[in-house]
Structure formats: C-alpha cells, structure tokens
MOPAC internal coordinates of N, CA, C and O (Angstrom, degrees):
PM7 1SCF
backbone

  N    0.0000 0     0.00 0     0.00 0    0    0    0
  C    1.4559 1     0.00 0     0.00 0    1    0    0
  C    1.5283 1   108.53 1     0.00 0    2    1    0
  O    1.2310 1   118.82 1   -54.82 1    3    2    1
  N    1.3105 1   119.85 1   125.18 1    3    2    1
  C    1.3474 1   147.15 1  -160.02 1    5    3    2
  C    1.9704 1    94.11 1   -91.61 1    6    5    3
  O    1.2310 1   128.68 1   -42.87 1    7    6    5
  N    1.5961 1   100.89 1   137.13 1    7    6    5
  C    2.2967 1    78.38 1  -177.16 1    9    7    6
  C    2.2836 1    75.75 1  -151.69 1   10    9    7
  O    1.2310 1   138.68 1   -34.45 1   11   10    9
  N    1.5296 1    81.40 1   145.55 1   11   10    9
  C    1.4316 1    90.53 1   174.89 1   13   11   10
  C    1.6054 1   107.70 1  -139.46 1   14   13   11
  O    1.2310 1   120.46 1   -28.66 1   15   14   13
  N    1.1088 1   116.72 1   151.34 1   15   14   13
  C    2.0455 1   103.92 1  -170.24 1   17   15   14
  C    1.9128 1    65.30 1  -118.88 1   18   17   15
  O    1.2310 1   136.94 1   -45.60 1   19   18   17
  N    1.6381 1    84.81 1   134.40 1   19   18   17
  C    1.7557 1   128.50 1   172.12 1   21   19   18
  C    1.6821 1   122.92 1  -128.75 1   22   21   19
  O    1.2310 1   114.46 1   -55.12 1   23   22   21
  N    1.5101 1   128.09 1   124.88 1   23   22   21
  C    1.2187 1   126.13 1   175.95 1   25   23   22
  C    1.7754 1   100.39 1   -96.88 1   26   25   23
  O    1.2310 1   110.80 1   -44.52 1   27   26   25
  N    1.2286 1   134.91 1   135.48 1   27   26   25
  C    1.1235 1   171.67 1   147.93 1   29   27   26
  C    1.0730 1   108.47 1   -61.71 1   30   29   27
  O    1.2310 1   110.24 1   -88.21 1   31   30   29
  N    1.4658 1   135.93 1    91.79 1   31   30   29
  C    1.7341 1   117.96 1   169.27 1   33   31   30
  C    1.3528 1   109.07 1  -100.92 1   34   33   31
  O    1.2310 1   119.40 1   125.01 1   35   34   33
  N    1.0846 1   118.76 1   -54.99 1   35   34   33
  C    1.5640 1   121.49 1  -166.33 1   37   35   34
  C    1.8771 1   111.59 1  -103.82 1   38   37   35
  O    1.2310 1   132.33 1   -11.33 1   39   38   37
  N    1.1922 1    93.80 1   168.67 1   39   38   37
  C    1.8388 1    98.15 1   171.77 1   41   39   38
  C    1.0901 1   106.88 1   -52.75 1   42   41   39
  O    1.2310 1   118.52 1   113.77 1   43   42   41
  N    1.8261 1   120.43 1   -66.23 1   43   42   41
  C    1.2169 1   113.21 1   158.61 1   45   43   42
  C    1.1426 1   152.30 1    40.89 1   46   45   43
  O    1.2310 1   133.66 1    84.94 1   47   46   45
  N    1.4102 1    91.19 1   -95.06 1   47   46   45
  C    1.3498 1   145.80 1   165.97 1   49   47   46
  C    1.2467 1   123.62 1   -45.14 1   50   49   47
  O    1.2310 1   129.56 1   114.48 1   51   50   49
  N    1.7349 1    99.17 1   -65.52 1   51   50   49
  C    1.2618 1   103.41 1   171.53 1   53   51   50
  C    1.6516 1   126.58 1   -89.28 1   54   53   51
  O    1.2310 1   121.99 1  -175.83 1   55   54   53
  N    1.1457 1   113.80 1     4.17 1   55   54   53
  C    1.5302 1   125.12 1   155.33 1   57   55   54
  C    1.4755 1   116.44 1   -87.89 1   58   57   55
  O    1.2310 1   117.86 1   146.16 1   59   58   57
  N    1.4380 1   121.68 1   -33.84 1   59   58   57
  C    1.8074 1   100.31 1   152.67 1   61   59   58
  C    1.5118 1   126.42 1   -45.68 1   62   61   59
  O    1.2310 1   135.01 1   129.76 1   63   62   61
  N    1.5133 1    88.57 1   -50.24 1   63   62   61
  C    1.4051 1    83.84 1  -162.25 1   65   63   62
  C    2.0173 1   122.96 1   -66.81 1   66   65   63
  O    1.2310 1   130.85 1   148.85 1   67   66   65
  N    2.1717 1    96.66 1   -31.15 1   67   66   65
  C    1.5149 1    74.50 1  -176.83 1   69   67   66
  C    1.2935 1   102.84 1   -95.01 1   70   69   67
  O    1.2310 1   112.27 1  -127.94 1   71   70   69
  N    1.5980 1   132.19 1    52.06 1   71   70   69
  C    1.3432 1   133.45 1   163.57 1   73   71   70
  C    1.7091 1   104.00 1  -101.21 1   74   73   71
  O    1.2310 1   123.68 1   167.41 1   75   74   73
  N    1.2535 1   110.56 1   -12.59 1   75   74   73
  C    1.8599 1   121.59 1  -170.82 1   77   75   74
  C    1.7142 1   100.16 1   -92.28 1   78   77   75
  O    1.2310 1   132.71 1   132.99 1   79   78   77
  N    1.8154 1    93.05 1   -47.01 1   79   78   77
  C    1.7369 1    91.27 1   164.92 1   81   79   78
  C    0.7812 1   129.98 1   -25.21 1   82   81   79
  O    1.2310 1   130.24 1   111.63 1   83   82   81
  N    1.8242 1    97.86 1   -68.37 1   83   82   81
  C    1.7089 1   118.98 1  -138.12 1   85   83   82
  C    1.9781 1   101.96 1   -93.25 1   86   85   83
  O    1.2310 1   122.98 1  -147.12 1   87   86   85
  N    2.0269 1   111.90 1    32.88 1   87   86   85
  C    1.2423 1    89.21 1  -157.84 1   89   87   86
  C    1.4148 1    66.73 1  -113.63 1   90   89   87
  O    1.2310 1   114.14 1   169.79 1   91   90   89
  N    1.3654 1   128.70 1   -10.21 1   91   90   89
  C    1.9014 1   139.92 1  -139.76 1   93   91   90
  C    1.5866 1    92.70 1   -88.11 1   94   93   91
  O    1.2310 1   115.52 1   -62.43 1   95   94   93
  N    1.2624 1   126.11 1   117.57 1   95   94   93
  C    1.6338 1   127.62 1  -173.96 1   97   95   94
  C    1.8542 1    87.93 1   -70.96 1   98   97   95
  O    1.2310 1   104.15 1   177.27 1   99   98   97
  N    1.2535 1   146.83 1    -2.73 1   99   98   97
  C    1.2213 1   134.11 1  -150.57 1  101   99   98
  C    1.8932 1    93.38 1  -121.78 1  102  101   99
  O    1.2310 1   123.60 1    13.74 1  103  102  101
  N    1.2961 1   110.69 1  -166.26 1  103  102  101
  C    1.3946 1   112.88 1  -162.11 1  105  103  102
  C    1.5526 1    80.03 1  -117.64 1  106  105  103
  O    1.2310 1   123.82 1   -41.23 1  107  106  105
  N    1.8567 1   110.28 1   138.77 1  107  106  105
  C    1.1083 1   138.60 1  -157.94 1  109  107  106
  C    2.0492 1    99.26 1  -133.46 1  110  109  107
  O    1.2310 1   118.71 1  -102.40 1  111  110  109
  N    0.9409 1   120.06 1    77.60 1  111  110  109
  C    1.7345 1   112.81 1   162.55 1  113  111  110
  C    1.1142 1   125.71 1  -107.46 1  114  113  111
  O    1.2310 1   125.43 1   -18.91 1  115  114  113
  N    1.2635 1   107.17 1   161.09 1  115  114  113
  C    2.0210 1   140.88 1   171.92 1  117  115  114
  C    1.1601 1    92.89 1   -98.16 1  118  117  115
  O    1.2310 1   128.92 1   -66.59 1  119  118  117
  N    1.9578 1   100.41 1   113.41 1  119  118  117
  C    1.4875 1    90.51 1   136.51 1  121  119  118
  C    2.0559 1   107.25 1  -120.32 1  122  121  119
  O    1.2310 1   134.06 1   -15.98 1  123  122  121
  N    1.1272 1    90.41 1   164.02 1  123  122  121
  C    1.6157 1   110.82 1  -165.34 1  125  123  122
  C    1.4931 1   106.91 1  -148.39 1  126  125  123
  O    1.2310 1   130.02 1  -105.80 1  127  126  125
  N    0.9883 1    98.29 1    74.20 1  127  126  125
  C    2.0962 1   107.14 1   175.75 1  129  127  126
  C    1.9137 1    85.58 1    98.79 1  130  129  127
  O    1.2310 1   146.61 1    54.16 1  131  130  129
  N    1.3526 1    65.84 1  -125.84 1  131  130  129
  C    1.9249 1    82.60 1  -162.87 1  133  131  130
  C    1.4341 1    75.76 1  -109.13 1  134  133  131
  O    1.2310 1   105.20 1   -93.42 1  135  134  133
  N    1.3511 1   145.01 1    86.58 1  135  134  133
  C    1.2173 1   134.92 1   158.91 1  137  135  134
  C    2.0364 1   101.84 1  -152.44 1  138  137  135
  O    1.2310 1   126.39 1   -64.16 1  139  138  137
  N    0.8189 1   105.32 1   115.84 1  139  138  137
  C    1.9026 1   100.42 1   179.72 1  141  139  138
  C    1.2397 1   114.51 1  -104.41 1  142  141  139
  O    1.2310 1   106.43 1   -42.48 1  143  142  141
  N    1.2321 1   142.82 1   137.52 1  143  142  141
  C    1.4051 1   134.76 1  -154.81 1  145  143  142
  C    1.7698 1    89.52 1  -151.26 1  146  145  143
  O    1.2310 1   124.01 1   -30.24 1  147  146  145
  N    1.1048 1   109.90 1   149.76 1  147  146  145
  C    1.4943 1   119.53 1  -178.22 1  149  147  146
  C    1.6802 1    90.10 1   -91.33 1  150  149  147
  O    1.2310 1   126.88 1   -31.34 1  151  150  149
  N    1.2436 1   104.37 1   148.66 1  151  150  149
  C    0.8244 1   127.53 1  -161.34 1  153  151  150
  C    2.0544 1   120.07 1   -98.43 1  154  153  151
  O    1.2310 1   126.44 1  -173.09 1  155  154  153
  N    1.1831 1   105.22 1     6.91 1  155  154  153
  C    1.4880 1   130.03 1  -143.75 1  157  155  154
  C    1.8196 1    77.57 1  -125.08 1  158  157  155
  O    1.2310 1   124.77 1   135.91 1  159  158  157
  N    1.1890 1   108.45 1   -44.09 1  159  158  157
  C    1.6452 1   109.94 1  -162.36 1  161  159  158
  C    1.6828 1   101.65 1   -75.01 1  162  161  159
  O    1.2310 1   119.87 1   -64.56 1  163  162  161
  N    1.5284 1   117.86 1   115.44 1  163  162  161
  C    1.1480 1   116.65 1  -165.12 1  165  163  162
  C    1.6299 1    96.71 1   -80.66 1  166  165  163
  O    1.2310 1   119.55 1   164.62 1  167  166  165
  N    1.5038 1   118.47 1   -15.38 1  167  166  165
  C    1.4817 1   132.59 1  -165.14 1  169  167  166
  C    1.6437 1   105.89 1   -80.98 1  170  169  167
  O    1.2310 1   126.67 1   151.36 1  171  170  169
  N    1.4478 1   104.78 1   -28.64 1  171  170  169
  C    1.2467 1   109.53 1  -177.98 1  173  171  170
  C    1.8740 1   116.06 1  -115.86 1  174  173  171
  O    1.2310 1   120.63 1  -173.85 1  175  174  173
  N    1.0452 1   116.40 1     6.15 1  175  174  173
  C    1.7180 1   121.14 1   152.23 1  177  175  174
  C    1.5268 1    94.24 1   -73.70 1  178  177  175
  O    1.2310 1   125.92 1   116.21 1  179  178  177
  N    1.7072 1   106.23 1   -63.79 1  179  178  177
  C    1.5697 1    82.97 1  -170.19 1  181  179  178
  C    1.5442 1   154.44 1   -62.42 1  182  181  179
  O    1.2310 1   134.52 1   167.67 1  183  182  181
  N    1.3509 1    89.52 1   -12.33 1  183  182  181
  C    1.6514 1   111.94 1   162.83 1  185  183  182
  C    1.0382 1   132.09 1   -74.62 1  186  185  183
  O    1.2310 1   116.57 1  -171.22 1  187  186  185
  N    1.4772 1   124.12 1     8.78 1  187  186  185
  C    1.8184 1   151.23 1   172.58 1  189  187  186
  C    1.4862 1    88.92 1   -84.09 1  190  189  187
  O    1.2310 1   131.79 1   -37.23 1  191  190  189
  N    1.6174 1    94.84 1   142.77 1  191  190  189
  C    1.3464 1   101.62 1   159.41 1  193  191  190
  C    1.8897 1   101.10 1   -73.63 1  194  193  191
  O    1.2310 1   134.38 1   -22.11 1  195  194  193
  N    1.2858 1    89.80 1   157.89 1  195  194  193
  C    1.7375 1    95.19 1   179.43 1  197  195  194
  C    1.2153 1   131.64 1  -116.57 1  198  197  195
  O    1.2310 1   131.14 1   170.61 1  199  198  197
  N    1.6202 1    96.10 1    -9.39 1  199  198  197
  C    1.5135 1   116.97 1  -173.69 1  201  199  198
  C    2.1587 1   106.35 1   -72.68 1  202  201  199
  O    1.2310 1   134.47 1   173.90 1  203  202  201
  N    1.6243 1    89.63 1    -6.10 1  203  202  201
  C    1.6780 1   102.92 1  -173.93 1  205  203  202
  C    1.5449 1   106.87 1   -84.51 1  206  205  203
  O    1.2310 1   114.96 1   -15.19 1  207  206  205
  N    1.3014 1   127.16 1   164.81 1  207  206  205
  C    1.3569 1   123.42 1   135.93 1  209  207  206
  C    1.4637 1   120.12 1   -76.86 1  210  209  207
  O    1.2310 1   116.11 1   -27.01 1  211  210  209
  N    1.6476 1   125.00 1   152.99 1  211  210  209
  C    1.3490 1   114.52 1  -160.43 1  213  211  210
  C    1.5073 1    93.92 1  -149.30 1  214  213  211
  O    1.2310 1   121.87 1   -36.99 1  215  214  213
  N    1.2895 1   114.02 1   143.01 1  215  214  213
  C    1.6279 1   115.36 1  -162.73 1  217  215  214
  C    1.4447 1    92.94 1  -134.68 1  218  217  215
  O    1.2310 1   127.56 1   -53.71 1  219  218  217
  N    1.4639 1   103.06 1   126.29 1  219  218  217
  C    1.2676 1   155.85 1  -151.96 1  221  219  218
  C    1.7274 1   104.73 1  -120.22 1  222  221  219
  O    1.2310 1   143.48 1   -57.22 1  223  222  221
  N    1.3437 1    71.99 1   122.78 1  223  222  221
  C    2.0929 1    82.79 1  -171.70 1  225  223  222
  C    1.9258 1   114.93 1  -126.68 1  226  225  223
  O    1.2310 1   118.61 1   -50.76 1  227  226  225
  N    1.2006 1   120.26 1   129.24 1  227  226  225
  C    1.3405 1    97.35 1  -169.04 1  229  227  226
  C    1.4783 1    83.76 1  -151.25 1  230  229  227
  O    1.2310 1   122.26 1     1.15 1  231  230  229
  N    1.8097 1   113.27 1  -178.85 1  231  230  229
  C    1.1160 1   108.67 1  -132.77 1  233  231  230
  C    1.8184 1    92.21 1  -121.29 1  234  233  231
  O    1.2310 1   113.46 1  -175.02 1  235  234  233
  N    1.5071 1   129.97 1     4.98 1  235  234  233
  C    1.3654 1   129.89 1   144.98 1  237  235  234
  C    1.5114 1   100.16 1  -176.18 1  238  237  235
  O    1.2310 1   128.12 1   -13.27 1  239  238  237
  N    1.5001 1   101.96 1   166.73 1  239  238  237
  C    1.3149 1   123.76 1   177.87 1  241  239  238
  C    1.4720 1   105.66 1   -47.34 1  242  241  239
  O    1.2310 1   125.97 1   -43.49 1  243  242  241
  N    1.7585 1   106.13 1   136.51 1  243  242  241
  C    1.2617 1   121.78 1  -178.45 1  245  243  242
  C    1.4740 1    91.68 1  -132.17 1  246  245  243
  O    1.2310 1   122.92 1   -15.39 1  247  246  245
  N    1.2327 1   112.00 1   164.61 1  247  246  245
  C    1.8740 1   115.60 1   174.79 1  249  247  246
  C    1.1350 1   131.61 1  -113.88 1  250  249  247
  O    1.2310 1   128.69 1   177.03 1  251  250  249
  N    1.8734 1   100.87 1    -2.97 1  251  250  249
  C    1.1273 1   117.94 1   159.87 1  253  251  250
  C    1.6211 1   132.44 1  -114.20 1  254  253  251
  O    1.2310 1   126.86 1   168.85 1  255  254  253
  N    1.6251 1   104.41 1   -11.15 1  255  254  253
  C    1.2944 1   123.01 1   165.55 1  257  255  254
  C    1.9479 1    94.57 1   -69.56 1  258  257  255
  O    1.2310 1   115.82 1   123.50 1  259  258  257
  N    1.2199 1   125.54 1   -56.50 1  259  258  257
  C    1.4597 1   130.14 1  -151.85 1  261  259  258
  C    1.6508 1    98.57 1   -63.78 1  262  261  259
  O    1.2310 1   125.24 1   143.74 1  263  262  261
  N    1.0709 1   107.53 1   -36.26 1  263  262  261
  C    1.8081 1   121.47 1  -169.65 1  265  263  262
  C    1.9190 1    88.03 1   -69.59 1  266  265  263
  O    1.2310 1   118.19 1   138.30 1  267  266  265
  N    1.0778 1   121.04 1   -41.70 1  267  266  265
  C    1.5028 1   119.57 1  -168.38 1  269  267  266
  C    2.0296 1   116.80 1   -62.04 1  270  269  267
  O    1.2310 1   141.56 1   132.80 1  271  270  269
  N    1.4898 1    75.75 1   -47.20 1  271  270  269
  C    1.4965 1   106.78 1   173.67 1  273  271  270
  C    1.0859 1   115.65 1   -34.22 1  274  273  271
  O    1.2310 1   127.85 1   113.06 1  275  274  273
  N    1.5808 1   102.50 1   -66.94 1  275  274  273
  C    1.8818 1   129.50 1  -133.78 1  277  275  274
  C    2.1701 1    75.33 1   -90.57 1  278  277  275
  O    1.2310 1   119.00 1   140.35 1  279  278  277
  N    1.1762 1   119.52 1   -39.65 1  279  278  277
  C    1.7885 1   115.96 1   161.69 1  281  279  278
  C    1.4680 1    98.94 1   -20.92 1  282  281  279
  O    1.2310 1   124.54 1   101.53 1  283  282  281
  N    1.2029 1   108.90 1   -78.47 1  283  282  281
  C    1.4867 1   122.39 1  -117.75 1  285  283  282
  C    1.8459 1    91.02 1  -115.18 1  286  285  283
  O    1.2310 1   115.40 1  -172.45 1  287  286  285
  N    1.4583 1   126.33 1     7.55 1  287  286  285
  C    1.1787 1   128.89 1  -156.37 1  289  287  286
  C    1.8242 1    96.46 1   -78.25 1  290  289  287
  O    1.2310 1   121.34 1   -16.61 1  291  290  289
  N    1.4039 1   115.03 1   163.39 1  291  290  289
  C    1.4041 1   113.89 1   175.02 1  293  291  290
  C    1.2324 1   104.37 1  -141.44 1  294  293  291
  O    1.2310 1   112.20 1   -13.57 1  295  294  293
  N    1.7302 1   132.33 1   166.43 1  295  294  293
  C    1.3028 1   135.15 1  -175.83 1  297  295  294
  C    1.8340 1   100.42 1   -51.86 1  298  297  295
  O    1.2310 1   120.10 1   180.00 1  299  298  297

C-alpha cells in the first residue's frame, strides 16, 4: 500500500483530485483521524475537515493519480 500526506484547500481542489481517483481501477482512501473515507466519493472528501493535511493510501502507482498528488503533496 502506496500512502502520500495531501492538503486540500479549495473545492477545486477537491474535485481534481477525486476525478484522478475515480479514473484508478484500484481502491483509492482518506484517512483523517481515525476516520477513512474513499476517496472516489466527492460527498465524502468534502466532509473532511480541510484545514488538515490528510494521507491518502492507494493500492499502486498510477501516472496520473501521482501527478495529482505531487500538486497537492505536503511535508
């Protein structure tokens, strides 16, 4: 399992990103505390607080998921 910590600022934002998800034939999640949210669910990115960084785990290298990432990637 592949994991990247990502900041989310805007809607934007979070509609790039679960459009990069939702292209990944493999399973794409948020976790944010103890809370895991698929990552595909545009209903459920947005219900994360956003003001967090949120680390994102998926199940192999994509070249267009990684390009989304490496956007939005944080220390």
């Amino acid at each position: 399992m592949l994991k990247r910590r990502i900041q989310l600022r805007t809607v934007d934002d979070v509609t790039e990103f679960v459009k990069a998800a939702d292209k990944c034939s493999f399973d794409v999640n948020i976790l944010a505390g103890e809370t895991l949210i698929d990552a595909k669910s545009i209903m459920g990115v947005m219900s994360l607080d956003l003001s967090r960084a949120l680390v994102v785990s998926y199940g192999e290298a994509d070249p267009v998921l990684e390009q989304t990432l490496e956007r939005f990637a944080v220390d």
